[in-house]
BATI-140777 format. One line per 10 residues: number of its first residue (from 1); their letters; for each residue x, y, z of N, C-alpha, C. Coordinates in steps of 0.2 Angstrom, whole numbers, plus 5000, padded with zeros to 4 digits. Example, Ala and Ser with C-alpha at 12.3 -4.5 7.8 and 13.67 -1.06 7.14 Angstrom:
! residues 2
1> as> 5066/4972/5039/5062/4978/5039/5066/4984/5039; 5064/4989/5035/5068/4995/5036/5064/5000/5039
END
This chain:
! residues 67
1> xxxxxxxxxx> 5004/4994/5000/5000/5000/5000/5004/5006/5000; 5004/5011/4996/5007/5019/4996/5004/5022/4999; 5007/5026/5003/5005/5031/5006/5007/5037/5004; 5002/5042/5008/5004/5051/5005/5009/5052/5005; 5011/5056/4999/5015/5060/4998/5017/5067/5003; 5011/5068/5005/5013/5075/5010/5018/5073/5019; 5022/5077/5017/5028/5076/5022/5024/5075/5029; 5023/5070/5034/5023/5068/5038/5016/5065/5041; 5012/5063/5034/5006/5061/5035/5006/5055/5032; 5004/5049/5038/5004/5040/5037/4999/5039/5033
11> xxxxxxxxxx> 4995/5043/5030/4988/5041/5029/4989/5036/5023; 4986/5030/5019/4984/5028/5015/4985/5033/5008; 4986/5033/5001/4986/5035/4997/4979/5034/4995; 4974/5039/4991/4970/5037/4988/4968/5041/4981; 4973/5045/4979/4971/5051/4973/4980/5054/4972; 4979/5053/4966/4986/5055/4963/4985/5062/4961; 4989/5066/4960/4992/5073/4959/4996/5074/4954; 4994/5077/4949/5000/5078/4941/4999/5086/4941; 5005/5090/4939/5006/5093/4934/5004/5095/4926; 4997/5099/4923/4999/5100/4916/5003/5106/4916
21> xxxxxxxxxx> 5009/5105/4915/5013/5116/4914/5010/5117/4909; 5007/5116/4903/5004/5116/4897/4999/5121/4897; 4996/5120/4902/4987/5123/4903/4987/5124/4910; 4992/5127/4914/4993/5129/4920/4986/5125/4923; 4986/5117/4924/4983/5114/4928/4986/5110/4932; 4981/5107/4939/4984/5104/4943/4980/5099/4943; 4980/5095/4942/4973/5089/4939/4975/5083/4946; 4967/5080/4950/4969/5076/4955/4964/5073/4952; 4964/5065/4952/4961/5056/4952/4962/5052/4955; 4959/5049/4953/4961/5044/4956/4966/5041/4955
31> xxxxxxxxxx> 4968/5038/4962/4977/5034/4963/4978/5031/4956; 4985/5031/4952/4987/5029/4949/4989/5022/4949; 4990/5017/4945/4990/5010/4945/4997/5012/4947; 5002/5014/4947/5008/5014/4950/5012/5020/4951; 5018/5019/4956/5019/5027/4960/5027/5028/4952; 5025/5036/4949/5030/5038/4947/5034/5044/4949; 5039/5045/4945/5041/5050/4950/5039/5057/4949; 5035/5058/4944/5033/5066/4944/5028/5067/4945; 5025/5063/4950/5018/5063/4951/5017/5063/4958; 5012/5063/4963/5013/5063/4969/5005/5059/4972
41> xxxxxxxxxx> 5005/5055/4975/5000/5050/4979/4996/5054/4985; 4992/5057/4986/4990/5060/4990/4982/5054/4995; 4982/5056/5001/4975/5052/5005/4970/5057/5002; 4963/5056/5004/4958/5058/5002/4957/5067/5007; 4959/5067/5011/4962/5072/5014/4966/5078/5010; 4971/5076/5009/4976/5082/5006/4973/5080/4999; 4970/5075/4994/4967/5079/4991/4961/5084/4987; 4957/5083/4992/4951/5088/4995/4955/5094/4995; 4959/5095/4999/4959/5104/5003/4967/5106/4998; 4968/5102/4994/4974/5106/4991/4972/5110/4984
51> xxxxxxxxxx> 4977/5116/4984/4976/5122/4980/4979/5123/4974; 4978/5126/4971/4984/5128/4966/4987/5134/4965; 4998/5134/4961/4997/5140/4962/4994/5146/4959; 4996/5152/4960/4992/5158/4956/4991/5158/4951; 4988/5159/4948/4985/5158/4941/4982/5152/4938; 4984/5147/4942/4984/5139/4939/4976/5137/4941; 4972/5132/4940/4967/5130/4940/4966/5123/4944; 4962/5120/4947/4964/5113/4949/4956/5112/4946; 4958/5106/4941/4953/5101/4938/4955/5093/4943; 4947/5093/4945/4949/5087/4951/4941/5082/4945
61> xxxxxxx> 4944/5075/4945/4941/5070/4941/4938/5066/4948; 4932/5065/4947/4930/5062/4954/4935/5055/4956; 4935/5054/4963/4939/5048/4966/4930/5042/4964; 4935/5034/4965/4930/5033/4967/4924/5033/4974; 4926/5035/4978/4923/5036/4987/4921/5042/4985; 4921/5046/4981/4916/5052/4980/4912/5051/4973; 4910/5047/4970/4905/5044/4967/4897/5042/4969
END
């Protein structure tokens, strides 16, 4: 099991985090089939409340717990 990428939180991993620099998005889904490096595994927690920066937009694809 992967756990959160955010520095000091055990939780479970359940929704990955990518960068598009292309179209200044922050796009969050569900957990990816496998952990890469430029991506980051976040729990249901950090990715609810996480933001993007200025300018940038965050397009979140529903998980499946929020279906």
């Amino acid at each position: 099991m992967r756990r959160c990428s955010k520095t000091g939180c055990q939780s479970p991993a359940r929704a990955t985090l990518t960068y598009n620099y292309a179209d200044s998005q922050v796009v969050i889904g569900p957990l990816a089939q496998r952990a890469e490096p430029h991506i980051y595994d976040l729990c249901l927690d950090h990715a609810r409340r996480i933001t993007a920066p200025l300018g940038w937009e965050v397009l979140r694809v529903p998980l499946p717990d929020e279906q």
